[in-house]
C-alpha positions in Angstrom: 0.0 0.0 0.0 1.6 3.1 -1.1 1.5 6.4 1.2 2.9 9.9 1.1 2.1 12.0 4.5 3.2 15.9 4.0 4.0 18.0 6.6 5.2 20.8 7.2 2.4 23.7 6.0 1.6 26.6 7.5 1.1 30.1 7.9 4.3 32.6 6.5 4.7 35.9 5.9 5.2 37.2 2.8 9.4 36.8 2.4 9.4 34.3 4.8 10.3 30.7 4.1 8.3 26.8 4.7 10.1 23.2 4.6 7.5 20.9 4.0 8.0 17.7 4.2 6.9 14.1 2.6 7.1 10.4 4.3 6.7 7.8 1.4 6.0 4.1 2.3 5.0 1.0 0.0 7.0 2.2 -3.2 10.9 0.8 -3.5 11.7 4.6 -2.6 15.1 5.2 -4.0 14.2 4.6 -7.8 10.8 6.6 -7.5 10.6 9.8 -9.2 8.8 12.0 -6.6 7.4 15.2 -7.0 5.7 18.4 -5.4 2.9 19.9 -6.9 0.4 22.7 -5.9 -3.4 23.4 -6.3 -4.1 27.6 -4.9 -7.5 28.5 -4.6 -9.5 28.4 -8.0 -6.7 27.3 -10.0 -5.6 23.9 -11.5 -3.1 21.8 -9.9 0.4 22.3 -11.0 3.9 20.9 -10.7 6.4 22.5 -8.9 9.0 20.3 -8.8 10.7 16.7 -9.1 13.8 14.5 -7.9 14.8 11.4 -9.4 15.7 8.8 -7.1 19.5 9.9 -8.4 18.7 13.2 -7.3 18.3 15.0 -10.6 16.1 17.9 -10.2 13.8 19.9 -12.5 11.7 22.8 -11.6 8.5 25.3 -12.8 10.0 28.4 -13.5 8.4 30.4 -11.3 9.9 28.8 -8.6 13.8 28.3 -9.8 16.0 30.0 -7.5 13.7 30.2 -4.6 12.2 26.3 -4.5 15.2 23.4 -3.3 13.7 20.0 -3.9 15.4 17.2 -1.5 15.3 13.4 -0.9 16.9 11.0 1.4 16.5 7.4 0.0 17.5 6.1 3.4 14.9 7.9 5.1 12.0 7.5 2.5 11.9 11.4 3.1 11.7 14.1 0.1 11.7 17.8 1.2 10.5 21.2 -0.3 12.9 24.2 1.4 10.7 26.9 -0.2 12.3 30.6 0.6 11.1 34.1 -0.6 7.7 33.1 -0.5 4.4 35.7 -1.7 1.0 35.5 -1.6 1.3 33.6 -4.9 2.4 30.5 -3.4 -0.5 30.5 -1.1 -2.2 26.7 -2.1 -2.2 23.1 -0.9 1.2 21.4 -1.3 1.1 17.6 -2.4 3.7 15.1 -2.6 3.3 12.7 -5.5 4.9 9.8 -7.0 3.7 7.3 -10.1 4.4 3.4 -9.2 3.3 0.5 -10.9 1.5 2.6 -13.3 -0.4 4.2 -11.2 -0.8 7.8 -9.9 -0.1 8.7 -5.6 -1.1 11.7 -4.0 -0.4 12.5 -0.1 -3.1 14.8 1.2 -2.2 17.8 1.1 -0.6 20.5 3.2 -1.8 24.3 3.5 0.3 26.7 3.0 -0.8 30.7 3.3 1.5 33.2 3.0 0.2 36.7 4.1 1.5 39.9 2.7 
């Protein structure tokens, strides 16, 4: 059974920064592509980043420079250090991951960032 638990959310002020965090289980981890993605009020979900289990890294532009995307295959962990943040990055954060075909989502984490 696969399962990705975020953590991390919150509220920030605007320039402040958020780690969130993701706990993956029931995937072999340290071959799984893993990636962060975002939904913000109204708008469709989009990627933000992803790692490869070699720790190659790609990001949406709006967040290069500002966004780190992070994994330790040891720890089944993958992290988002997200720094600068504005009231555009308000949304829910999810942690996802494809395995055996098939799409995983954590739950989501909230994060608001107030100007």
């Amino acid at each position: 059974q696969v399962q990705l638990v975020e953590s991390g959310g919150g509220l920030v002020q605007a320039g402040g920064s958020l780690r969130l965090s993701c706990a993956a289980s029931g995937i072999f981890f340290s071959i799984a592509v893993m990636g962060w993605y975002r939904q913000a009020p109204g708008k469709e979900r989009e990627l933000v980043a992803q790692i490869t289990g070699a720790g190659n890294t790609m990001y949406a532009d709006s967040m290069k420079g500002r966004f780190t995307i992070s994994r330790d295959n040891a720890k089944n962990m993958v992290w988002l250090q997200m720094n600068s943040l504005n009231s555009e990055d308000t949304a829910d954060y999810y942690c996802a991951t494809k395995w055996g075909g098939n799409d995983y989502w954590g739950q989501g984490t909230q994060v608001t960032v107030s100007s």
